[in-house]
PADRENGU-67473 format. One record per residue: residue in three letters; x, y, z of N, C-alpha, C, O in turn; residue number from 1. Coordinates in steps of 0.1 Angstrom, whole numbers, plus 5000, padded with zeros to 4 digits. Example, Ala and Ser with C-alpha at 12.3 -4.5 7.8 and 13.67 -1.06 7.14 Angstrom:
BEGIN
KOLKOL/residuo/n.u/n.v/n.w/ca.u/ca.v/ca.w/c.u/c.v/c.w/o.u/o.v/o.w/num
KOLKOL/ALA/5132/4943/5078/5123/4955/5078/5132/4967/5078/5142/4967/5085/1
KOLKOL/SER/5128/4978/5071/5137/4989/5071/5129/5000/5079/5134/5011/5080/2
//
This chain:
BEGIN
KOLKOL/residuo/n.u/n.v/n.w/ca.u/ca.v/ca.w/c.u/c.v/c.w/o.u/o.v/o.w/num
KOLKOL/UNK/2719/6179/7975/2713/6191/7982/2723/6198/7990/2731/6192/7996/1
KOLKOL/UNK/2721/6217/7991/2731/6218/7997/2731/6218/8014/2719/6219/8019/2
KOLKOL/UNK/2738/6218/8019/2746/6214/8034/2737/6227/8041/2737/6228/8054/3
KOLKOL/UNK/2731/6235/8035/2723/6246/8046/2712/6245/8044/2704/6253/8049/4
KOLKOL/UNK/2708/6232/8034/2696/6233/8032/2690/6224/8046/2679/6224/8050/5
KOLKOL/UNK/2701/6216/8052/2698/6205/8068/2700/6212/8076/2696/6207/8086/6
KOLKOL/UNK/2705/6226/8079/2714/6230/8088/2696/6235/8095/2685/6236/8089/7
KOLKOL/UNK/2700/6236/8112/2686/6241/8117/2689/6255/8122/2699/6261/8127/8
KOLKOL/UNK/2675/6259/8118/2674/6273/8120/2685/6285/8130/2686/6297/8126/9
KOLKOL/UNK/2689/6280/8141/2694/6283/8146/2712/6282/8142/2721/6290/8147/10
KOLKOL/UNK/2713/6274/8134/2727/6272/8127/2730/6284/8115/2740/6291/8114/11
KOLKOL/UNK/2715/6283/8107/2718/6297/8101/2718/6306/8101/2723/6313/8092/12
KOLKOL/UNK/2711/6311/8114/2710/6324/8121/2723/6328/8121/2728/6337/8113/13
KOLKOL/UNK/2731/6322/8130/2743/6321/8136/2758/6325/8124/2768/6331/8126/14
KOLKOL/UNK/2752/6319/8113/2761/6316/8100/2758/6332/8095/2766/6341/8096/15
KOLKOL/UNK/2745/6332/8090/2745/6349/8088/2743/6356/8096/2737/6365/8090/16
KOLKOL/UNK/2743/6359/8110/2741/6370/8114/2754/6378/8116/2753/6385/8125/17
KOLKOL/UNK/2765/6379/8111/2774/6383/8115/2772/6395/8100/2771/6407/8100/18
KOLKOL/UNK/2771/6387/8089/2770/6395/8078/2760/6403/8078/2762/6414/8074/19
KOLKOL/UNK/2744/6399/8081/2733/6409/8082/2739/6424/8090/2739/6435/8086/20
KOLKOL/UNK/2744/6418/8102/2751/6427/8112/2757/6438/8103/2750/6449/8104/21
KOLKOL/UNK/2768/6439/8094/2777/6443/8088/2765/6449/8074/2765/6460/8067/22
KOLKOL/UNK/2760/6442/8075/2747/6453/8061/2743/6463/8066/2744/6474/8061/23
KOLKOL/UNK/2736/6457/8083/2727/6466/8082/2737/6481/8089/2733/6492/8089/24
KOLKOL/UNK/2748/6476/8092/2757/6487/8100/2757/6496/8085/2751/6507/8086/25
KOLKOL/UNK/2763/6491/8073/2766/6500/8064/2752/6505/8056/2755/6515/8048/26
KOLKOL/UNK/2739/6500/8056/2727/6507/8056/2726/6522/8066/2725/6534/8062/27
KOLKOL/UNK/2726/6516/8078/2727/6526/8083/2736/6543/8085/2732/6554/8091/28
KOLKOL/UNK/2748/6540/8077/2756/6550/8076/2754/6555/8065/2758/6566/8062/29
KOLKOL/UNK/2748/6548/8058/2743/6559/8043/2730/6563/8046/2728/6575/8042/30
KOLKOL/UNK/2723/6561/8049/2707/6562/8054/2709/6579/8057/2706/6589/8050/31
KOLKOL/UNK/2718/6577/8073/2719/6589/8082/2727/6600/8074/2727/6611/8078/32
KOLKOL/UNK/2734/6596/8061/2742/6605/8056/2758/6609/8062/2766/6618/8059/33
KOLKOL/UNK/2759/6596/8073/2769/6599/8080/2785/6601/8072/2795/6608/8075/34
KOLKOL/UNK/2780/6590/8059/2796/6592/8050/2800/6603/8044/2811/6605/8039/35
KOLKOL/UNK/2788/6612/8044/2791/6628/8038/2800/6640/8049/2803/6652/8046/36
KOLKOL/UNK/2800/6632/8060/2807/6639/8070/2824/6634/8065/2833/6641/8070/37
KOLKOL/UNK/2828/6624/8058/2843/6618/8060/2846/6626/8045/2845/6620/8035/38
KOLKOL/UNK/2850/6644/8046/2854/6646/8034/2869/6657/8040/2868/6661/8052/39
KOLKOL/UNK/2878/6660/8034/2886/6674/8041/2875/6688/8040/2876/6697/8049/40
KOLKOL/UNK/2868/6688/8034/2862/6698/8036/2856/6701/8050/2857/6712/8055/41
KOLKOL/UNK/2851/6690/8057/2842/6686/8068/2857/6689/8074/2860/6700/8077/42
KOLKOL/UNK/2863/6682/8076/2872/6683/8084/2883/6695/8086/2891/6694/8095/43
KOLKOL/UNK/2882/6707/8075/2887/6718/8077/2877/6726/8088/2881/6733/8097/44
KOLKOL/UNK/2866/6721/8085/2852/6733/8089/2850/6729/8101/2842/6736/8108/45
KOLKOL/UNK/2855/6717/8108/2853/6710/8126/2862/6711/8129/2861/6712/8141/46
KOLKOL/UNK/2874/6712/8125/2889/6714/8132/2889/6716/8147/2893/6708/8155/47
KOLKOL/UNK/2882/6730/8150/2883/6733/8159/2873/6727/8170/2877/6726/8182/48
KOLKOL/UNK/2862/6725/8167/2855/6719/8177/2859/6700/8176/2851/6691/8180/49
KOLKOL/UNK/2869/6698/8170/2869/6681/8169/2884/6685/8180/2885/6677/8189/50
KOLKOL/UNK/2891/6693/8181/2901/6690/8189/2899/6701/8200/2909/6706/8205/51
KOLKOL/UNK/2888/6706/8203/2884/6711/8221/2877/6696/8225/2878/6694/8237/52
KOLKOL/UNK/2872/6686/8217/2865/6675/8225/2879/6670/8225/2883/6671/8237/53
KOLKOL/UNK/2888/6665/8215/2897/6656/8224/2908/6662/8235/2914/6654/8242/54
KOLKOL/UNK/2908/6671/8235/2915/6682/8251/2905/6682/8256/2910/6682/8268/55
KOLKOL/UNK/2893/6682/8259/2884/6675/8273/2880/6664/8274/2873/6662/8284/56
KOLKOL/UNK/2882/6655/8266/2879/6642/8268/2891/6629/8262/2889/6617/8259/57
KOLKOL/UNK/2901/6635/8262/2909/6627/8252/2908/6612/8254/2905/6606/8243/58
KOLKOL/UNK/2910/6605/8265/2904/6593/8265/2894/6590/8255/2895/6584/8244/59
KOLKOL/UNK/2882/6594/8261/2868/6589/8252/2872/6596/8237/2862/6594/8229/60
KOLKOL/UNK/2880/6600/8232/2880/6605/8219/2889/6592/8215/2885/6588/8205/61
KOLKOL/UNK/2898/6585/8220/2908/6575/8219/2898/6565/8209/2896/6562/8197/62
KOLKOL/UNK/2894/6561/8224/2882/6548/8217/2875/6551/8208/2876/6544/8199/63
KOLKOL/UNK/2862/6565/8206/2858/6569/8202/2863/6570/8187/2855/6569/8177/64
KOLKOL/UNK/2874/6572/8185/2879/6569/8172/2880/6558/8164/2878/6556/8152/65
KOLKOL/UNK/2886/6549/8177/2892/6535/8172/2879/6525/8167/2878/6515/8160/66
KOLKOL/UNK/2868/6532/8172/2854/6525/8171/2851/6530/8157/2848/6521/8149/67
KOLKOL/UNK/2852/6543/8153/2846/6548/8141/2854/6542/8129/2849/6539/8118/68
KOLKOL/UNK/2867/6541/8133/2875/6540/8120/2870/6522/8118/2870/6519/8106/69
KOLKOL/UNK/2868/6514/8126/2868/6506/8128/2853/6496/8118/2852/6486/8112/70
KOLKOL/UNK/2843/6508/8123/2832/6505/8117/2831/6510/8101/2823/6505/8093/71
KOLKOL/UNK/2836/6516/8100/2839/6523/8083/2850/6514/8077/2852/6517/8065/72
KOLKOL/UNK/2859/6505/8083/2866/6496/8077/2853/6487/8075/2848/6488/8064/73
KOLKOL/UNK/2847/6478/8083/2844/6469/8081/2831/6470/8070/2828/6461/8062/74
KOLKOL/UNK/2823/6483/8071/2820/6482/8059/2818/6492/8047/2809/6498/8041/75
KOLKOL/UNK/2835/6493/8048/2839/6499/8035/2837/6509/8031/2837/6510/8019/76
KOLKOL/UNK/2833/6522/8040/2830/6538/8034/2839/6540/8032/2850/6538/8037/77
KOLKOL/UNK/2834/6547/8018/2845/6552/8006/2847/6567/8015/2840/6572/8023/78
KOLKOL/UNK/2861/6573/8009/2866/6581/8019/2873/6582/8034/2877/6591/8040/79
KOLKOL/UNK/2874/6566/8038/2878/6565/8052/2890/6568/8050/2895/6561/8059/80
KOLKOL/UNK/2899/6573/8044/2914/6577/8045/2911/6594/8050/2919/6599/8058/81
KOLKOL/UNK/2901/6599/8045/2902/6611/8056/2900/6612/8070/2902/6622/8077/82
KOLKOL/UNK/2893/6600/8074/2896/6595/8088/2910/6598/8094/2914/6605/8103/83
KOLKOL/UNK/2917/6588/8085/2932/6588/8090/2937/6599/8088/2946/6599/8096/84
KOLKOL/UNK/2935/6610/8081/2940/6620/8078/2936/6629/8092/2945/6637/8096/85
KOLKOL/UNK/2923/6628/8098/2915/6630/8112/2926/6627/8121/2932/6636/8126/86
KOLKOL/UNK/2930/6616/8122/2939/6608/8131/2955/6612/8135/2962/6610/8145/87
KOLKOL/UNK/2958/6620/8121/2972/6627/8128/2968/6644/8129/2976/6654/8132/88
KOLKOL/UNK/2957/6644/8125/2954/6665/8130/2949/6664/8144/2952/6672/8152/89
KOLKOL/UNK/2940/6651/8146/2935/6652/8159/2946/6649/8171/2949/6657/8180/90
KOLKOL/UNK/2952/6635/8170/2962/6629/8176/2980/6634/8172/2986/6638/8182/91
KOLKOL/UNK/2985/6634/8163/2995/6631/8162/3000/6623/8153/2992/6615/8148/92
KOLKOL/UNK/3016/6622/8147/3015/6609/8136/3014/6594/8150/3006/6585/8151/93
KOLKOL/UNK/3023/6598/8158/3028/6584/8165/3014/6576/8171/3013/6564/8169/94
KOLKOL/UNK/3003/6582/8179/2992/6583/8185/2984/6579/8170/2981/6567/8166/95
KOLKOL/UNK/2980/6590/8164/2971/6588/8153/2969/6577/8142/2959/6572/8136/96
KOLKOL/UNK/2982/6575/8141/2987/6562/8134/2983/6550/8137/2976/6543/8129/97
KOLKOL/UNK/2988/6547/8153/2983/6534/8156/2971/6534/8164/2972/6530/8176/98
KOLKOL/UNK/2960/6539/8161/2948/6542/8168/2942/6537/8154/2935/6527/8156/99
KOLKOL/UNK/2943/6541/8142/2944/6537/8131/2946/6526/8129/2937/6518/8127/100
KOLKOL/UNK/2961/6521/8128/2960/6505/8127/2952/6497/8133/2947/6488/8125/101
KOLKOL/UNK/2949/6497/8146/2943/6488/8153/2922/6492/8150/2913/6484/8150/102
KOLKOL/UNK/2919/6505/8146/2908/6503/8143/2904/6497/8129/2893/6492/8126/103
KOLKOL/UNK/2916/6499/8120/2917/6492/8104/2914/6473/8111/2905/6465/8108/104
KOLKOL/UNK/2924/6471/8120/2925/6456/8125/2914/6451/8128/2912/6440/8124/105
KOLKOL/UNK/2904/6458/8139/2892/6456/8143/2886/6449/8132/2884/6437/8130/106
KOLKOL/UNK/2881/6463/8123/2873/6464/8110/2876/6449/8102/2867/6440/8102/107
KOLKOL/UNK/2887/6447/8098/2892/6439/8090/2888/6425/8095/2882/6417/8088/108
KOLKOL/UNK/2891/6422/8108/2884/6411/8117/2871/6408/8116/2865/6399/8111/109
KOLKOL/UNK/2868/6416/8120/2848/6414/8117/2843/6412/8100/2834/6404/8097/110
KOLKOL/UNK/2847/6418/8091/2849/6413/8076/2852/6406/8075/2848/6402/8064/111
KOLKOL/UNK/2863/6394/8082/2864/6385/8081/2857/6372/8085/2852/6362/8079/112
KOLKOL/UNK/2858/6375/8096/2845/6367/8101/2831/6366/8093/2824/6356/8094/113
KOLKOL/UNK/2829/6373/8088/2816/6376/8086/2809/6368/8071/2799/6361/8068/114
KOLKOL/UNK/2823/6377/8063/2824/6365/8047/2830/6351/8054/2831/6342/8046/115
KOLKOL/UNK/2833/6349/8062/2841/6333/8062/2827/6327/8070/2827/6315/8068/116
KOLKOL/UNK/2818/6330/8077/2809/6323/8083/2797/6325/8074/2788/6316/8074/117
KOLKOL/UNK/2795/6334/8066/2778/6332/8056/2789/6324/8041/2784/6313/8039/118
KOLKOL/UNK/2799/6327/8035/2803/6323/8026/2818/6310/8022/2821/6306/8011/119
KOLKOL/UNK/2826/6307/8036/2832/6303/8031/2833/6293/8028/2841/6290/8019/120
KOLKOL/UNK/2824/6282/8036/2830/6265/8031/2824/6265/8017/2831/6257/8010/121
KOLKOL/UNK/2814/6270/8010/2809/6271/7993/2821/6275/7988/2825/6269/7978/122
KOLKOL/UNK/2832/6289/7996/2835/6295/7982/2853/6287/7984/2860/6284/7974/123
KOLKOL/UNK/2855/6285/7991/2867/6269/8000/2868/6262/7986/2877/6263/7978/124
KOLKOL/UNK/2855/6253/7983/2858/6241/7981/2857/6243/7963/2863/6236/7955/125
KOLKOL/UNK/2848/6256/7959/2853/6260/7944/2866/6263/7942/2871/6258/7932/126
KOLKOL/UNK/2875/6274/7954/2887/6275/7951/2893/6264/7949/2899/6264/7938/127
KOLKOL/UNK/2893/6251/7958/2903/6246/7956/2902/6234/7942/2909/6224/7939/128
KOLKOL/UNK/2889/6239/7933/2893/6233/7919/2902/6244/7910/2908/6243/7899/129
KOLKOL/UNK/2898/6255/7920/2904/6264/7907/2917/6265/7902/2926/6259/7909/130
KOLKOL/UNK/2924/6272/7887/2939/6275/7884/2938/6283/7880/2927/6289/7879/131
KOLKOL/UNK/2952/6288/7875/2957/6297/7878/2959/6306/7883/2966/6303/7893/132
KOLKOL/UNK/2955/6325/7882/2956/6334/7894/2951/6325/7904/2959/6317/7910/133
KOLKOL/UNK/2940/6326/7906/2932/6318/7918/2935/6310/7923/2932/6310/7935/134
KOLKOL/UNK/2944/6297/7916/2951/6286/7924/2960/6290/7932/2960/6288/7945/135
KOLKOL/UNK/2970/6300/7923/2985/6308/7929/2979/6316/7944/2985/6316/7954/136
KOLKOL/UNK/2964/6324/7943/2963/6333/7957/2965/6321/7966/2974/6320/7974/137
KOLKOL/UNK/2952/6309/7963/2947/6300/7975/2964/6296/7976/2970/6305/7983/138
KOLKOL/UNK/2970/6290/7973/2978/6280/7978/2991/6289/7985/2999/6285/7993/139
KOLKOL/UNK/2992/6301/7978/2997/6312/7990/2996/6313/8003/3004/6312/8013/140
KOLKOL/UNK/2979/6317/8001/2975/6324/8016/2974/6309/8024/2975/6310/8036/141
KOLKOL/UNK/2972/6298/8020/2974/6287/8024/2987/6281/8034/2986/6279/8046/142
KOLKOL/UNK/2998/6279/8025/3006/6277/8029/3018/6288/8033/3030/6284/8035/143
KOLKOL/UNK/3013/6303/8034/3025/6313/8039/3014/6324/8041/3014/6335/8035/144
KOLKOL/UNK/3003/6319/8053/2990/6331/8052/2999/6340/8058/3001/6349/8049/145
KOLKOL/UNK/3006/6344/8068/3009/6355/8076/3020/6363/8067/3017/6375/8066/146
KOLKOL/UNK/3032/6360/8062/3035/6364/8051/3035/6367/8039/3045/6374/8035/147
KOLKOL/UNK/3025/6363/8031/3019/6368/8023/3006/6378/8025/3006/6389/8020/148
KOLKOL/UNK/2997/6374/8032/2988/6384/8037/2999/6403/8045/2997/6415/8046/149
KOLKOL/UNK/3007/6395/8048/3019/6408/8053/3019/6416/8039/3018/6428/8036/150
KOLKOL/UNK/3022/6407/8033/3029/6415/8017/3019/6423/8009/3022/6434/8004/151
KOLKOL/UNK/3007/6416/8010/2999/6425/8009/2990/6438/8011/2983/6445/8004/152
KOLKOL/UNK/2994/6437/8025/2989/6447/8038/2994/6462/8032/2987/6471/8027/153
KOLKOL/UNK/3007/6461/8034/3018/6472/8033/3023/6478/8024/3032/6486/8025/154
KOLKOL/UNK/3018/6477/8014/3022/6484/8003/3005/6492/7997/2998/6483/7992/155
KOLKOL/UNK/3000/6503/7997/2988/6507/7998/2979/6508/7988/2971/6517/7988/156
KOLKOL/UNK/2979/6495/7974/2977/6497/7968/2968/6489/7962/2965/6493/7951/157
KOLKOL/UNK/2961/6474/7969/2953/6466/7965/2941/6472/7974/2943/6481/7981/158
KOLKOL/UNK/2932/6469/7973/2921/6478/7974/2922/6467/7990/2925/6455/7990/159
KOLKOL/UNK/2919/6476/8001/2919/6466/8017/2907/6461/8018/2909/6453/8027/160
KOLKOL/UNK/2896/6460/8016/2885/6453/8015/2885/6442/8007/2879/6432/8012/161
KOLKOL/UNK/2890/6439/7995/2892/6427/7987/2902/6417/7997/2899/6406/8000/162
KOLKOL/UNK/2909/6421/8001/2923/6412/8005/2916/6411/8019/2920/6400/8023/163
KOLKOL/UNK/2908/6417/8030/2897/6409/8038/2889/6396/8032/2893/6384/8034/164
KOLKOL/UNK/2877/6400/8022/2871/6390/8018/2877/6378/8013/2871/6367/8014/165
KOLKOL/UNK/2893/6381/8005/2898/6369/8001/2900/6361/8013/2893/6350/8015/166
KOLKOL/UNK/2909/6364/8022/2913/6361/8036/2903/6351/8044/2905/6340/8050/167
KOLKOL/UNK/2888/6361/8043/2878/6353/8047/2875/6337/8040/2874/6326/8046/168
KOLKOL/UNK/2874/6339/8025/2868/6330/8017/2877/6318/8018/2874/6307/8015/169
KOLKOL/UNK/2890/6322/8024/2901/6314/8018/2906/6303/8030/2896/6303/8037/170
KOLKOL/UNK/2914/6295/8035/2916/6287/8051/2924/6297/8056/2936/6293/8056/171
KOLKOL/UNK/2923/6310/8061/2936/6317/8065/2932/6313/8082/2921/6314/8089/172
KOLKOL/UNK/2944/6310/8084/2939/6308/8105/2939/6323/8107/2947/6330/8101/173
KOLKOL/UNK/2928/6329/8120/2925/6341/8120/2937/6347/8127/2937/6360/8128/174
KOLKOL/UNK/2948/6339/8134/2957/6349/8142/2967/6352/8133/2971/6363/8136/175
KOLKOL/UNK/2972/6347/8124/2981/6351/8111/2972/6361/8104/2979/6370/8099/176
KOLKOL/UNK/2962/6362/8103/2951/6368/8095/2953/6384/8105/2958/6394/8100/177
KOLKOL/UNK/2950/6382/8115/2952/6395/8126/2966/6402/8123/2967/6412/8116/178
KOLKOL/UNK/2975/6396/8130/2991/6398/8132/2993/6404/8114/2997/6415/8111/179
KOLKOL/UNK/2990/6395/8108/2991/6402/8095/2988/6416/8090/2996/6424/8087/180
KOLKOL/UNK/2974/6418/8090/2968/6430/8092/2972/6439/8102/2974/6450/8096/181
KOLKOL/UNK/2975/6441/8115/2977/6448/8119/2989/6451/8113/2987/6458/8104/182
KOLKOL/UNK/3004/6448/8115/3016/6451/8112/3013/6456/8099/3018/6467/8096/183
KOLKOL/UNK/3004/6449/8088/3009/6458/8077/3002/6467/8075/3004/6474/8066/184
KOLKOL/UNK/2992/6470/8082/2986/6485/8078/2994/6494/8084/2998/6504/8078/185
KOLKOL/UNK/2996/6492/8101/3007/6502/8107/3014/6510/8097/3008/6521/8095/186
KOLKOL/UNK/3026/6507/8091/3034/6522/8079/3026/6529/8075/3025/6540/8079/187
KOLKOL/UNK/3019/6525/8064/3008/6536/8060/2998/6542/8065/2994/6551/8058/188
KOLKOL/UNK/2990/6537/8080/2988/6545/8088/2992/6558/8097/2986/6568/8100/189
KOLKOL/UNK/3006/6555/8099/3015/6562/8103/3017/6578/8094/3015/6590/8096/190
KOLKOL/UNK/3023/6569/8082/3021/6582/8067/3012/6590/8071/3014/6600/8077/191
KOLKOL/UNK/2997/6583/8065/2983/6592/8066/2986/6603/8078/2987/6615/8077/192
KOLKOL/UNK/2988/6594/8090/2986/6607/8103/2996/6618/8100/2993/6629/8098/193
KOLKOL/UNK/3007/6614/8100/3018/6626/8090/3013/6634/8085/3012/6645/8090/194
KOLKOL/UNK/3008/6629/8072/3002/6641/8064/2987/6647/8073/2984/6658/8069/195
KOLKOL/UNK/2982/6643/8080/2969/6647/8090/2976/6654/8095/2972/6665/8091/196
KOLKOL/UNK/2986/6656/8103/2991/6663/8109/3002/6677/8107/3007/6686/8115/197
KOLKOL/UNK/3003/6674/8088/3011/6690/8084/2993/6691/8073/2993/6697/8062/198
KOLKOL/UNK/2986/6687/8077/2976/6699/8073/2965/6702/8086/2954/6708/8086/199
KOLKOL/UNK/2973/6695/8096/2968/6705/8109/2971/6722/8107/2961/6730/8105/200
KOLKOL/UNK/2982/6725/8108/2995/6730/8101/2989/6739/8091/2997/6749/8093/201
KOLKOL/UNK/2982/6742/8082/2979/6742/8071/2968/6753/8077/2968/6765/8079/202
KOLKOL/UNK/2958/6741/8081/2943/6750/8085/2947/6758/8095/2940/6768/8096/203
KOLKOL/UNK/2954/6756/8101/2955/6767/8117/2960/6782/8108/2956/6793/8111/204
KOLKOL/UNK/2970/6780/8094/2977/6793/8088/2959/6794/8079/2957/6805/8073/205
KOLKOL/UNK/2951/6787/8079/2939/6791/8070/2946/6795/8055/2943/6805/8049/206
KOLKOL/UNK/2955/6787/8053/2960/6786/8038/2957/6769/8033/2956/6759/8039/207
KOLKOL/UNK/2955/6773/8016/2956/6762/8012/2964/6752/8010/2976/6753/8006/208
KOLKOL/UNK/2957/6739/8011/2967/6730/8013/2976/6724/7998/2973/6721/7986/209
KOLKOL/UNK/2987/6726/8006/2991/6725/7994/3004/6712/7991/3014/6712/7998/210
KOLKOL/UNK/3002/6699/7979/3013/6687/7981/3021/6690/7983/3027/6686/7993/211
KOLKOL/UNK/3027/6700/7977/3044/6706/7976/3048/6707/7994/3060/6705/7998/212
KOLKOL/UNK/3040/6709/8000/3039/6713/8013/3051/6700/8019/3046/6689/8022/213
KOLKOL/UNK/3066/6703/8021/3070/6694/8030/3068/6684/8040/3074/6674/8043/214
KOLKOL/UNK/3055/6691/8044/3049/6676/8058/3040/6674/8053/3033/6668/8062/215
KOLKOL/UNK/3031/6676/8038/3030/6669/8032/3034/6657/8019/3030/6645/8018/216
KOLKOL/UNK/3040/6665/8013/3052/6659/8004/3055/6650/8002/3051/6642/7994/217
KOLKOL/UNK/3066/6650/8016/3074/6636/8021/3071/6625/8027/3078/6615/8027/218
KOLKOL/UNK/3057/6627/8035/3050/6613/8035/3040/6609/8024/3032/6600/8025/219
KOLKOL/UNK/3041/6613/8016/3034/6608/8004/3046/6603/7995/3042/6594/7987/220
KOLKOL/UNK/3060/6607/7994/3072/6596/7995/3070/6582/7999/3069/6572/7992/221
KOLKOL/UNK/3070/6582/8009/3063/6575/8016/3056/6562/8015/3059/6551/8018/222
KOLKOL/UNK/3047/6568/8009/3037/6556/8004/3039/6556/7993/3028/6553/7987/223
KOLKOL/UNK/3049/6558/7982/3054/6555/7969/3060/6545/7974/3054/6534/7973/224
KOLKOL/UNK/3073/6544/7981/3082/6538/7990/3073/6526/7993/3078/6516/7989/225
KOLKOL/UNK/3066/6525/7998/3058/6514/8004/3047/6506/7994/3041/6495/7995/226
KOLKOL/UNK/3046/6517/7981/3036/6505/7971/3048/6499/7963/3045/6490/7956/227
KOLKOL/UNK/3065/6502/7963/3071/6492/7956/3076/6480/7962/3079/6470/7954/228
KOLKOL/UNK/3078/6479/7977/3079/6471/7984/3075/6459/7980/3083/6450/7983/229
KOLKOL/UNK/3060/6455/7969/3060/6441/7965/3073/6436/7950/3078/6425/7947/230
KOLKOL/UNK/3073/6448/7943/3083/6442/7930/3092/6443/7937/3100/6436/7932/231
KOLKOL/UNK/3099/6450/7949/3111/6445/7952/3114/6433/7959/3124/6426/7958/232
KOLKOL/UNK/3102/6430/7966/3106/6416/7974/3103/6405/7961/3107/6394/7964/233
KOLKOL/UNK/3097/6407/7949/3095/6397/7939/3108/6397/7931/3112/6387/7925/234
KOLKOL/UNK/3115/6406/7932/3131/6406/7926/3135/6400/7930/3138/6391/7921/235
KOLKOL/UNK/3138/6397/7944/3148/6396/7953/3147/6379/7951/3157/6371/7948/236
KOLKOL/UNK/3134/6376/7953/3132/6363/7950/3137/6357/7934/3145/6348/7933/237
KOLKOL/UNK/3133/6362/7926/3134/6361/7913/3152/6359/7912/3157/6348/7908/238
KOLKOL/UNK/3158/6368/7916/3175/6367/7923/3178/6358/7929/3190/6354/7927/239
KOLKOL/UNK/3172/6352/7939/3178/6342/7948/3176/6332/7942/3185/6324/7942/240
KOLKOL/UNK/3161/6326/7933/3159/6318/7925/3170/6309/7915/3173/6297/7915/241
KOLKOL/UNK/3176/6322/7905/3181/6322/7895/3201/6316/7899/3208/6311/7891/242
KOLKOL/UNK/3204/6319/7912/3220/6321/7918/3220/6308/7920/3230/6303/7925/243
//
């Protein structure tokens, strides 16, 4: 019989309320239609009234951000990169960037928690019959969670909500889990605000935005630069292996 089937009521509350939490947050943002606001279009057409609130309130726009981006990480509105794109027109790259990382960190925390308390001792103890891919993640994030979960972070190209849930499902201790996440989302948060910030640039000339655009361009370099980062560090290895 299974193990929640003894657990008392109050045990399972506890076990899922973190995930109800995180449903009903992402019910709620489609309900109100709030995800139709995270597009460039929206954010050409507020420009100006998104940055008179943060010149009168810049504090409360600080948090105010770190909260939003934070709740759209954890449950996964599609389009939250024009957030960050928000984050260097509103703030800056240096400012917008890591207001970014740390609301990505938040997000990613509570996703974690949330699959590792309704799902993980079930999905634990299947992994650890499993092989192949699945053997190779678990015994990774196992035995080198904070550097491997690193390697994953930083290069922008595994979808960031999967590499939460694994994290959750998986024994990752949560402060390697954190420290991970934060540091590796940092660079390409950084990027995003870059480019947020030369199509600040952009709308203020009320021309269109255009890649070719230098300060846009070259942070999108950038993040080419940062998705090869995993076959280079697999070379390197593959080289040190072989010597």
């Amino acid at each position: 019989m299974a193990k929640s089937e003894h657990a008392p009521p109050q045990d399972l509350i506890g076990r899922w309320a973190p995930l109800a939490f995180m449903v009903l947050a992402a019910v709620l943002v489609y309900a109100t239609g709030a995800n139709r606001y995270v597009s460039l279009h929206e954010l050409r057409l507020r420009q100006g009234m998104l940055q008179a609130f943060v010149a009168e309130h810049y504090m409360l726009s600080l948090l105010a951000y770190v909260a939003v981006f934070s709740i759209a990480t954890a449950v996964a509105v599609p389009g939250a990169v024009f957030l960050q794109l928000a984050a260097g027109l509103l703030f800056g790259t240096a400012v917008g960037g890591s207001l970014t990382a740390f609301g990505a960190t938040l997000g990613a925390v509570a996703m974690y928690y949330a699959t590792r308390s309704a799902f993980g001792d079930a999905l634990r103890a299947k992994a650890a019959k499993a092989d192949g891919v699945a053997a190779r993640w678990r015994e990774g994030l196992e035995r080198h969670a904070f550097w491997y979960l690193l390697s994953l972070r930083i290069p922008p190209v595994m979808p960031f909500v999967i590499i939460s849930l694994v994290a959750g499902f998986a024994a990752v201790p949560v402060r390697a889990y954190t420290a991970a996440t934060l540091l590796g989302v940092w660079p390409s948060a950084l990027v995003y605000a870059s480019i947020g910030a030369g199509l600040s640039r952009a709308f203020e000339r009320d021309a269109a935005v255009s890649l070719w655009d230098p300060a846009i361009f070259l942070p999108l370099m950038g993040l080419s630069v940062l998705s090869l980062i995993p076959a280079a560090v697999g070379l390197v290895r593959r080289k040190t292996a072989t010597a």
